[in-house]
C-alpha positions in Angstrom: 84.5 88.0 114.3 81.4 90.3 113.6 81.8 93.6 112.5 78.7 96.0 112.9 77.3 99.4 113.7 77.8 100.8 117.3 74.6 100.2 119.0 73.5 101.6 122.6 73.6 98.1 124.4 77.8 98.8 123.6 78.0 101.5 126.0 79.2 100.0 129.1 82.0 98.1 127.0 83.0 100.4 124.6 83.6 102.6 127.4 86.1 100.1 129.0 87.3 99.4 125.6 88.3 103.0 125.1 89.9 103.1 128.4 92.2 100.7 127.4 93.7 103.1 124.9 95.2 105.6 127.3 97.2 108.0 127.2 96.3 108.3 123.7 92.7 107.8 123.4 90.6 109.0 125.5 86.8 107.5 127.1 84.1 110.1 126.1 81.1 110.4 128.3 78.3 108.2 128.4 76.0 110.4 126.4 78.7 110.7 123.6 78.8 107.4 123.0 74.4 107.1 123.4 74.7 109.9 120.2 77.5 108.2 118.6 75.5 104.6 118.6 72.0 106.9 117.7 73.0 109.3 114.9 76.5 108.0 113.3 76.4 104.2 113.8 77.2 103.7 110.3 80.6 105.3 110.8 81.1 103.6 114.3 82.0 100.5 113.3 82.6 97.7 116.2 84.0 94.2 116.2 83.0 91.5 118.1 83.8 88.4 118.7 81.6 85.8 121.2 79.8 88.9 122.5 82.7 90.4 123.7 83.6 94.1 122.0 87.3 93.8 120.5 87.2 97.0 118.4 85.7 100.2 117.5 86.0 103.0 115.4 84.3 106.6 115.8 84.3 108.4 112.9 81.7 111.0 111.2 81.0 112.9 108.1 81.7 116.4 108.2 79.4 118.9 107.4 81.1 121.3 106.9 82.9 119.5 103.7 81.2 116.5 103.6 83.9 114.7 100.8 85.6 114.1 104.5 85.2 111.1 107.2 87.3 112.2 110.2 88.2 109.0 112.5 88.1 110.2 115.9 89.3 107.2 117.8 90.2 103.9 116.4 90.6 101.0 119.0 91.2 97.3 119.1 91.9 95.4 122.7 95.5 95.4 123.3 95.0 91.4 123.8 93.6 91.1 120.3 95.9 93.6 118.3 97.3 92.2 115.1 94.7 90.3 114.2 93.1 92.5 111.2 90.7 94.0 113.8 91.8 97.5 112.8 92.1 96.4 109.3 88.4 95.2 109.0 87.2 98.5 111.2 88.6 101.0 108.9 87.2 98.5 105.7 84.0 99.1 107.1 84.4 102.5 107.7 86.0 103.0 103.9 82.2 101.1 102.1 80.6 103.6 104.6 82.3 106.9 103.4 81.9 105.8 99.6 78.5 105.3 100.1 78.1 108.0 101.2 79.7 110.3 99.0 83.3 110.9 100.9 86.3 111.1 98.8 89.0 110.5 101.4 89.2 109.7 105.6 91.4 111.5 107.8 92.3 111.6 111.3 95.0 112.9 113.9 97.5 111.5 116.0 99.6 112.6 119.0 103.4 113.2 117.4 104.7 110.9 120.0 102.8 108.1 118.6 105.3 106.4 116.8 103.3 103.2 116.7 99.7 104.6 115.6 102.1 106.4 112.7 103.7 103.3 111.9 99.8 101.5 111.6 98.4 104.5 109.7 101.2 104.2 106.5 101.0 100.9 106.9 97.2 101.0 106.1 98.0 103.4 103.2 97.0 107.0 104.8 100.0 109.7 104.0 101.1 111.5 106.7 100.4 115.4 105.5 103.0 117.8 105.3 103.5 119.9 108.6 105.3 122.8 109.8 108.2 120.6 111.4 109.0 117.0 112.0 109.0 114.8 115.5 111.1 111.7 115.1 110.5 111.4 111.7 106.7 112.6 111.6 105.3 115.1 110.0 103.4 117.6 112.3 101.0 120.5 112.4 101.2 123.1 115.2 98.3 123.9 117.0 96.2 122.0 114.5 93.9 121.5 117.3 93.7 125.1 119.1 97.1 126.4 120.8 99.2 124.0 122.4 97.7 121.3 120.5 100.2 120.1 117.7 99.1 116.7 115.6 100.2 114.3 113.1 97.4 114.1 110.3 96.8 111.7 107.8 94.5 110.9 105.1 93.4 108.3 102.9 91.9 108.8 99.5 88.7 107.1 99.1 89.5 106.8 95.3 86.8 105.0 92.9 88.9 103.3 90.4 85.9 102.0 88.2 85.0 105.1 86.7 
């Protein structure tokens, strides 16, 4: 397995790799993915394997506060799940935020998502306090605009050599 920065000539199978994610992650557009693969490929991490795409992650730096990576979709081929794809995806994406600066990555997750929660600890990230709990989650109300309640979680990207 190969894992390196999203590059144009992925297009055509990131996009059926995204599909695959449904309901839960979502296909952008065709010109999303041309600006993810032209201006953030070193947060858009993708794993492949014999030339076929297996993984990906979308993530940028904010500019806003750039001490935070947000991961906007993370993905691996359901027919190649728990093989350390994710693992490796969000390793990469981890040396890219310290190098460049970040101090932690965070993302968002459906409530119902009971698996991508169950990942997410699993992988370390803490699952920040909301105002109420779904089956045992921790959830934000309209963190995303009205209507639009989500799980977050963050990891620390901690150096511990200083």
């Amino acid at each position: 397995m190969n894992i390196r920065p999203l590059h144009q000539d992925d297009i055509p199978a990131i996009l059926d790799l995204m599909e695959l994610g449904a309901p839960y992650v979502r296909a952008r557009t065709t010109s999303d993915y041309w600006l993810y693969a032209n201006l953030f490929s070193t947060t858009c991490p993708v794993a492949e394997d014999n030339g076929q795409l297996l993984g990906a992650v979308i993530a940028f730096r904010s500019q806003d506060h750039p001490d935070d990576l947000y991961l906007q979709d993370v993905i691996t081929d359901p027919d190649h799940r728990r093989r350390g794809i994710s693992t490796a995806l969000l390793a990469a994406v981890r040396d890219a935020g310290h190098g460049l600066g970040c101090r932690r990555l965070y993302l968002t997750s459906e409530p119902d998502n009971i698996a991508a929660h169950n990942t997410w600890t699993r992988l370390g990230f803490t699952n920040i306090s909301g105002d109420r709990t779904v089956n045992g989650v921790e959830v934000i109300s309209d963190y995303k605009g009205p209507g639009k309640h989500r799980a977050v979680y963050e990891l620390p990207l901690i150096d511990t050599t200083d």
